[in-house]
C-alpha positions in Angstrom: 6.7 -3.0 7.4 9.9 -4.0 9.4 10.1 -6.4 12.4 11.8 -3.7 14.1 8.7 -1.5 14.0 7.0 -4.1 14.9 8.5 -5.1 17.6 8.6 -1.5 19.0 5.1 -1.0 18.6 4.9 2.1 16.7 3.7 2.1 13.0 6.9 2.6 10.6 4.9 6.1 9.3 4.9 7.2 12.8 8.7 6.6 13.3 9.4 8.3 10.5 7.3 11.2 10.3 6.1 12.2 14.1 3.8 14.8 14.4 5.7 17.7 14.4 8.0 17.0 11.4 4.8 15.4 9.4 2.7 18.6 9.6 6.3 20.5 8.5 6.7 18.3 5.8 2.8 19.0 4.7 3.3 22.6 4.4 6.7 22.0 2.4 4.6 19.9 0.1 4.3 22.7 -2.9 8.1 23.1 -2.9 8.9 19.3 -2.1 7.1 17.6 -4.7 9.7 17.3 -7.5 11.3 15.0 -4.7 8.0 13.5 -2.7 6.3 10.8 -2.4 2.1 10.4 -2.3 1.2 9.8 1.2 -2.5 11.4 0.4 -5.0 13.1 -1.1 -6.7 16.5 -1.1 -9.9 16.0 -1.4 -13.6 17.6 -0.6 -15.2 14.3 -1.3 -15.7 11.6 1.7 -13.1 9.6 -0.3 -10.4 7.1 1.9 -8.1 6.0 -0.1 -7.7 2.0 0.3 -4.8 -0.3 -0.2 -3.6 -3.7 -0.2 -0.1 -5.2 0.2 1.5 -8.2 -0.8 -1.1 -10.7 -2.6 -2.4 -11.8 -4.5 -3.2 -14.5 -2.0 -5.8 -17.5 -2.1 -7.7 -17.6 1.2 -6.5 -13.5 2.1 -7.2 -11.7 -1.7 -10.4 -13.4 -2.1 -11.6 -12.6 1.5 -11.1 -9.0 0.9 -12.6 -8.8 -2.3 -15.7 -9.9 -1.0 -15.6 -7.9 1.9 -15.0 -4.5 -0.7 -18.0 -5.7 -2.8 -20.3 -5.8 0.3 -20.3 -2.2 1.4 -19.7 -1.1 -2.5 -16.1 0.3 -2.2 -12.8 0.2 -4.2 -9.2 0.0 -3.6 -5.9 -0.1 -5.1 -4.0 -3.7 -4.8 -0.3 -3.3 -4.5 1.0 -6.5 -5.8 4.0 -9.3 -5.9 4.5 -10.0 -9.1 6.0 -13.6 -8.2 2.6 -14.2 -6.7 0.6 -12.5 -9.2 1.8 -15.1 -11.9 1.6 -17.7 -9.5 -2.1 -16.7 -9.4 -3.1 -15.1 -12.7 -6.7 -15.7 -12.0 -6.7 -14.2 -8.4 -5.2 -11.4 -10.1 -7.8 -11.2 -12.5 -10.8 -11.3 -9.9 -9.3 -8.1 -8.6 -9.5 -6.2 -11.6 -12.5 -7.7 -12.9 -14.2 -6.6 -9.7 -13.3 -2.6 -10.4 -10.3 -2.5 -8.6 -6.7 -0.8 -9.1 -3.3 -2.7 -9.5 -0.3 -1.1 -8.2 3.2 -2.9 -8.4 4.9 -4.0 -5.3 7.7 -5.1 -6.4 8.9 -8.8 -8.0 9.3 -9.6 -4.7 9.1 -8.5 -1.3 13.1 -7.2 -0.8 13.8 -4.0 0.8 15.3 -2.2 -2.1 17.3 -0.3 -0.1 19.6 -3.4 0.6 20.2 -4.3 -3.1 22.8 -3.0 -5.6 21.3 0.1 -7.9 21.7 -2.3 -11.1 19.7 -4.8 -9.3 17.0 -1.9 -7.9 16.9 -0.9 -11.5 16.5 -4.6 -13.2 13.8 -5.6 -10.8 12.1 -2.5 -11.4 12.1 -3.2 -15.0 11.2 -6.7 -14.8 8.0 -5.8 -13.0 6.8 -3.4 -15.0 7.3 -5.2 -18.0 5.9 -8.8 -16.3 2.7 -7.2 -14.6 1.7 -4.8 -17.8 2.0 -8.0 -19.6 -0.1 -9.4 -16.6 -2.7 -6.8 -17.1 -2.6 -6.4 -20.5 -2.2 -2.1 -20.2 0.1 0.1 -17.7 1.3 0.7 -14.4 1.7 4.1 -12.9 1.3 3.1 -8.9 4.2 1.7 -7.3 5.0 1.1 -3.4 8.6 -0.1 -2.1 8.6 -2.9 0.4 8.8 -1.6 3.7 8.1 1.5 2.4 12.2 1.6 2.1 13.7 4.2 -0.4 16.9 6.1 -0.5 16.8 8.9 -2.9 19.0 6.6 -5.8 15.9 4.2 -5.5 13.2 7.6 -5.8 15.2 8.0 -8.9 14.8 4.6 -10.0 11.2 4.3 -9.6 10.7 7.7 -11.3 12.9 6.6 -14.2 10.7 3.9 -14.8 7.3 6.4 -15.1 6.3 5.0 -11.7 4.9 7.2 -8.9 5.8 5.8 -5.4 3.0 5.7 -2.7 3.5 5.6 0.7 0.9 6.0 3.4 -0.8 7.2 6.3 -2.8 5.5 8.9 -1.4 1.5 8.9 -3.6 -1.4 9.9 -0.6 -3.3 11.6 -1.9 -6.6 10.0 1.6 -7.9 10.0 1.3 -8.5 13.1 -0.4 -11.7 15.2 -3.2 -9.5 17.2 -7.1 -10.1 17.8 -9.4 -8.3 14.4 -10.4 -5.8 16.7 -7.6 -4.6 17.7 -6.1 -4.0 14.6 -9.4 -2.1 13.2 -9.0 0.3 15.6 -5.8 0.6 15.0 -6.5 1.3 11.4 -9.5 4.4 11.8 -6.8 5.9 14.2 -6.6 9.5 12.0 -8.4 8.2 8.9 -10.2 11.1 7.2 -11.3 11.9 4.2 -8.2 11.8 1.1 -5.8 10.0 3.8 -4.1 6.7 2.5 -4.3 3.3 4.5 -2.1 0.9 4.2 -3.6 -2.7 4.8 -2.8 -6.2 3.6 -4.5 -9.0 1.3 -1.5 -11.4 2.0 1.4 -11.8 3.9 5.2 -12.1 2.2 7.3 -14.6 4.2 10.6 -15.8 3.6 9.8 -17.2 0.2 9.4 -13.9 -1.3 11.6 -11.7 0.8 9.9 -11.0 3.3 11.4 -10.4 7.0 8.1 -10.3 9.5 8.7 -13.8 10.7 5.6 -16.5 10.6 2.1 -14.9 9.0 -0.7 -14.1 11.6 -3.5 -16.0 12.0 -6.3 -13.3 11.0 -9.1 -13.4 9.2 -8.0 -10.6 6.7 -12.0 -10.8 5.1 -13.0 -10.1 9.0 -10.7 -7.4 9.2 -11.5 -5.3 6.1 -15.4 -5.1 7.1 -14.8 -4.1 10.8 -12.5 -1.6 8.9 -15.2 -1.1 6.4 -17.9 -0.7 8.9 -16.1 2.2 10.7 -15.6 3.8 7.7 -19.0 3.8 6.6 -20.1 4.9 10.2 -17.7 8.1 9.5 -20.0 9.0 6.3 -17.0 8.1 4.6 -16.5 5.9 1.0 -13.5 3.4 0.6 -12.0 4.3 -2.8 -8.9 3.5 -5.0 -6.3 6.0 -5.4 -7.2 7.1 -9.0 -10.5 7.2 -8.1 -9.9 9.7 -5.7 -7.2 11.4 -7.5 -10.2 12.2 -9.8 -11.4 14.4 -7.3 -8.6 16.0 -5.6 -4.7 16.6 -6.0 -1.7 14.7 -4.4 -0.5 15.4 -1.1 3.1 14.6 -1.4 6.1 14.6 1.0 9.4 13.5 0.4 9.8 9.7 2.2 13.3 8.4 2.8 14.3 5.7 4.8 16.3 2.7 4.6 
């Protein structure tokens, strides 16, 4: 997420797709989707589709896996590969526990900044370093910031990626008490919708441009967030899991 969203208080999916034009963009989906992006899923099942940003992280990653494997649910781990070979065994943890790896990029940098031979070797380079990682394939993968022009779409496609964007957003970027940011995150969550939460936080180092980290207990935060999920009769789940049970719900997501 940008500072600028942050800053103005509003969720960057909400500045970029208010009501009105989101509920358009829904009904454009069938005709849209050679161009769109997976913001959710359709579904009959009590599925929520979870993810994490920006690990793996020690002290963040570990917190939430531990929170998932408490109330039994799954998600799908969006991850820098910079930090994911600076913690191979973190890494490992998350896929040993039943979870989903997505790529994130190498690093956090919006690509929508960067040259198209530069979008196109870093897109390349991850693939090839977090497959490697993994030891088998990729097919998730979510731009920083959520930042994609269509040359970028291209890009992503080109390399057998599908991008994945999101719905309701935890704001967890941002320095503000657990509960707060729980609340925040159930605010529209039903069943097939994605969330978009965090494992770790990308500073400087990696390209990030949010400032200093928060001081949250992420752990804390995923089982309030768990808790109201449960309380909803609904079941945290990975994307493919819930794919498995539904279609994509696809719009097209540009924004720089």
């Amino acid at each position: 997420m940008s500072k600028k969203a942050s800053d103005a208080g509003v969720p960057e999916a909400e500045g970029l797709f208010p009501t009105m034009r989101r509920r358009a963009l829904d009904l454009a989906g069938p005709w849209t989707a050679p161009v769109g992006s997976l913001v959710g899923v359709r579904t009959d099942q009590p599925h929520v589709v979870l993810t994490f940003d920006d690990g793996p992280e020690p002290g963040g990653t570990d917190k939430v896996l531990a929170a998932l494997s408490d109330y039994a649910a799954t998600a799908t781990f969006f991850v820098l590969v910079n930090r994911a070979l600076r913690y191979p065994k973190l890494l490992a943890e998350v896929v040993s526990a039943g979870h989903e790896i997505g790529l994130h990029g190498m690093d956090h940098r919006r690509l929508t900044r960067l040259s198209g031979a530069e979008v196109r070797r870093g897109l390349a380079e991850g693939v090839a370093r977090l497959e490697d990682l993994l030891g088998g394939p990729v097919r998730w993968f979510r731009p920083p910031y959520g930042a994609q022009t269509p040359s970028v779409w291209r890009a992503i496609r080109r390399q057998e990626l599908d991008p994945v964007m999101w719905g309701p957003c935890a704001w967890d970027w941002l320095d503000r008490p657990v509960e707060q940011l729980a609340g925040q995150a159930l605010r529209g969550l039903d069943r097939g919708t994605v969330l978009l939460a965090h494992d770790g936080f990308a500073g400087p180092e990696s390209g990030g441009e949010d400032g200093s980290p928060p001081r949250i207990d992420r752990g804390a935060l995923a089982r309030r967030v768990l808790d109201g999920i449960s309380k909803r009769g609904l079941t945290g789940c990975s994307l493919s899991t819930t794919l498995q049970h539904g279609s994509p719900r696809t719009v097209p997501w540009f924004l720089r």
